[in-house]
C-alpha positions in Angstrom: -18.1 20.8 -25.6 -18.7 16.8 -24.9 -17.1 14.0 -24.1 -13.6 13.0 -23.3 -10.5 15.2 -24.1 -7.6 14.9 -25.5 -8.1 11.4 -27.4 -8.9 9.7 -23.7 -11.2 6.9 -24.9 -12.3 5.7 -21.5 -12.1 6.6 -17.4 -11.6 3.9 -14.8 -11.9 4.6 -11.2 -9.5 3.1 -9.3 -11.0 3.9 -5.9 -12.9 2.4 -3.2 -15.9 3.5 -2.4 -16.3 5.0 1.7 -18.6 3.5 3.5 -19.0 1.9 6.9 -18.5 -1.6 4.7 -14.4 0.1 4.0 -12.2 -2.5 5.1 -9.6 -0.9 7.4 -6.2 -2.0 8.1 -6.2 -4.2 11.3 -7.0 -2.1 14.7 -7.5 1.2 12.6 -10.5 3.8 12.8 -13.5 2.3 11.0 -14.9 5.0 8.5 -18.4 6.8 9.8 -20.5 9.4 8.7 -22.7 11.3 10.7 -25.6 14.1 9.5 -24.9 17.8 10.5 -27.8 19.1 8.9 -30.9 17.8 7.2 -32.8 19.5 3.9 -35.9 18.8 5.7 -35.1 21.0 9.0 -31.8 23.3 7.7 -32.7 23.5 3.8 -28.8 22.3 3.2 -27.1 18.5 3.9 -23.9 18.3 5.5 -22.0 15.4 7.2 -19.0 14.8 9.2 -16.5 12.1 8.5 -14.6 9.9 10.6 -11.2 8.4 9.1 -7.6 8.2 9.2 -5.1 9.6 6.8 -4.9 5.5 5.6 -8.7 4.9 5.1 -9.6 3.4 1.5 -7.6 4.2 -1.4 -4.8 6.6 -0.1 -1.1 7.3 -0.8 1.8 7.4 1.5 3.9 10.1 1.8 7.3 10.2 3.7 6.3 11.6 6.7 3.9 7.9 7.1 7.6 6.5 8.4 10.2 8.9 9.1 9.6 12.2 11.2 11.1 14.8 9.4 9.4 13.0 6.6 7.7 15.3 3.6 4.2 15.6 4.0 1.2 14.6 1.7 0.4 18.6 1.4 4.2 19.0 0.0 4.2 16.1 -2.5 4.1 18.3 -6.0 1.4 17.4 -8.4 3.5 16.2 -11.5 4.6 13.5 -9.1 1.0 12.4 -8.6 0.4 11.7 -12.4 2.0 9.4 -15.2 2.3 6.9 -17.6 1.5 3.3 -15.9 1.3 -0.5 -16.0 -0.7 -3.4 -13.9 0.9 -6.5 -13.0 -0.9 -9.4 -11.8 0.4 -12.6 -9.7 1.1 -15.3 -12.0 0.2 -18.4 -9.7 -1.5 -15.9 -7.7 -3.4 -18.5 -5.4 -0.1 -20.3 -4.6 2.3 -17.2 -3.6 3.1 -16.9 -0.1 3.6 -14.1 2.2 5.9 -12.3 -0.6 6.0 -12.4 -3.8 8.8 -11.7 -5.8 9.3 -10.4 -9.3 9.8 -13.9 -10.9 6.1 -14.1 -9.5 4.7 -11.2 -11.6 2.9 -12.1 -15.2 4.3 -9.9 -18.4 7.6 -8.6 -19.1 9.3 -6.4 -17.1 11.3 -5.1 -19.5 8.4 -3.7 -21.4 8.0 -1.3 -18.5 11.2 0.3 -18.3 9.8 3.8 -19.8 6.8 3.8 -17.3 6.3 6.2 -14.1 3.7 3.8 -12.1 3.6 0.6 -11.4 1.2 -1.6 -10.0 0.7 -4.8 -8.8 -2.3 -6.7 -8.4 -2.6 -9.3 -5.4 -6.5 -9.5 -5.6 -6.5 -12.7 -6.9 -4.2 -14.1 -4.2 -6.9 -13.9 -1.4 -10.1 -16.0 -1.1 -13.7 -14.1 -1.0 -14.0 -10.5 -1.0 -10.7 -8.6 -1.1 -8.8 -7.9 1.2 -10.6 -10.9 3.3 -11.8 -11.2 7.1 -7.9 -11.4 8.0 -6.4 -8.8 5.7 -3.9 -11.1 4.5 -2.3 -10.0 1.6 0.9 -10.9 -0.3 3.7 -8.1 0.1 6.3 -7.1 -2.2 9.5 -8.6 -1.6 13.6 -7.1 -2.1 13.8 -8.4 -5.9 10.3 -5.9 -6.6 11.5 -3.3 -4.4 14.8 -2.8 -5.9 13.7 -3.3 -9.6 11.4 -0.3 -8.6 14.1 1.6 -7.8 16.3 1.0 -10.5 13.3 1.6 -12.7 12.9 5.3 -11.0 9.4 5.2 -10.9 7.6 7.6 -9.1 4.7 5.7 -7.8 4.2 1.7 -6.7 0.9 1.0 -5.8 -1.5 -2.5 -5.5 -4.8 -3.2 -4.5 -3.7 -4.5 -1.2 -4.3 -2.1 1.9 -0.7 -1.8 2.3 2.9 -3.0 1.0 4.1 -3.9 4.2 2.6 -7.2 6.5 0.3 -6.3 9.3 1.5 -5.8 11.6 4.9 -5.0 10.8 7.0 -2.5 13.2 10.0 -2.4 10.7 7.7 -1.2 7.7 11.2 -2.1 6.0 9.4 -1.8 2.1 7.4 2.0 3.1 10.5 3.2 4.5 13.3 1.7 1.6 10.8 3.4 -1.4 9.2 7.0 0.8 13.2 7.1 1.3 13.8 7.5 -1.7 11.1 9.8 -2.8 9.0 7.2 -4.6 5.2 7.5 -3.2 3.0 4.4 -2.3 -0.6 4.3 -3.3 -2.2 1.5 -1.6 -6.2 -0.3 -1.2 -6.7 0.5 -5.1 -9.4 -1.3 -7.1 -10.7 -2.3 -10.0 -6.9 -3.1 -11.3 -8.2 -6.0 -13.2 -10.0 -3.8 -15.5 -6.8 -2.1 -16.9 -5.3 -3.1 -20.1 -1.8 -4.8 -19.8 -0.8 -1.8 -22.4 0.1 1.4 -20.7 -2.5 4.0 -19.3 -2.4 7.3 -17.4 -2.5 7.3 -14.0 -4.0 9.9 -11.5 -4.0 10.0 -8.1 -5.1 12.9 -6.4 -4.8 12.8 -2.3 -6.3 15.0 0.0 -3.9 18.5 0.8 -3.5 18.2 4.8 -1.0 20.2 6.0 2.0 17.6 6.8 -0.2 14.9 6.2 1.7 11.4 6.6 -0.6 10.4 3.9 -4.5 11.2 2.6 -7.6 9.1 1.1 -7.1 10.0 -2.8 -9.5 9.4 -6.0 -7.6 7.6 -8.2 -8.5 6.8 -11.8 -6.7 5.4 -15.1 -7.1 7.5 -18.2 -7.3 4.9 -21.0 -5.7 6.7 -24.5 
């Protein structure tokens, strides 16, 4: 048997690629990769990697913020997969430090039936995303508690996270891992998606009581 299943027309990864190029949040581990063993000398290739739990696209579980937090290794699969939207910044080269959900393009109310949502903030920043900085526009109270209301399962955006660097509080991780709703953060290639919805994947790496874990994520087109 070929080709996609199950009436899937196309696949679109949503992940960053790793690489020594892997823009990092602020003070944070830089990804490497060094050889173990070489075709030419052990007839096998191997590598070890260096990264943290938060390098490139990777989602949040509770124990990121709260120490008796549930780990990534805990987080049940259903909860890693659904039915999803994107959302884009509607002036997004004029919003602040927050936007709010006034700021987001579409109707909202279309996407009361969905599991994911996520924003895109991409288009906020000069250059290459995320930017020399890492300045990125954050979610503000009016997003945070529509999410909740909305019970979905996952938020997730493009930028490396949902709080400001920075940020000691990480008031936004712990009001939505508090509540059970998981974070996916540093996604790409949102402005490929269709505004319609899509299925969502996300599939983090299982460390045992992992505050979080470097996933492949990918949109399922139908």
């Amino acid at each position: 048997m070929t080709g996609l299943p199950l009436g899937i027309r196309r696949v679109v990864d949503l992940s960053s690629p790793l690489s020594t190029e892997t823009v990092v949040y602020p003070g944070s581990l830089s990804f490497s990769l060094f050889t173990r063993s070489r075709i030419d000398v052990h007839g096998r290739r191997t590598a070890e990697l260096r990264l943290t739990t938060h390098t490139g696209t990777h989602v949040d579980a509770a124990a990121h913020v709260f120490a008796d937090g549930e780990g990534i290794d805990q987080v049940a699969l259903d909860r890693l997969i659904g039915w999803a939207r994107v959302f884009k910044l509607k002036e997004a080269r004029s919003v602040g430090r927050f936007y709010s959900i006034d700021d987001l393009e579409g109707d909202l109310e279309r996407a009361k039936d969905i599991e994911i949502l996520l924003v895109a903030v991409a288009g906020s920043l000069d250059g290459n995303f995320p930017g020399n900085e890492c300045e990125y526009p954050v979610p503000d109270r009016s997003v945070l508690e529509w999410v909740l209301r909305a019970k979905v399962k996952i938020f997730g955006t493009d930028a490396i996270s949902i709080d400001p660097v920075g940020s000691r509080s990480m008031e936004n991780h712990r009001l939505l891992l508090g509540k059970g709703i998981l974070v996916a953060e540093a996604l790409t290639n949102l402005s490929d998606l269709p505004t319609d919805p899509f299925v969502l994947v996300c599939a983090p790496l299982r460390i045992v009581d992992g505050d979080g874990a470097p996933c492949r994520a990918f949109a399922l087109l139908v």
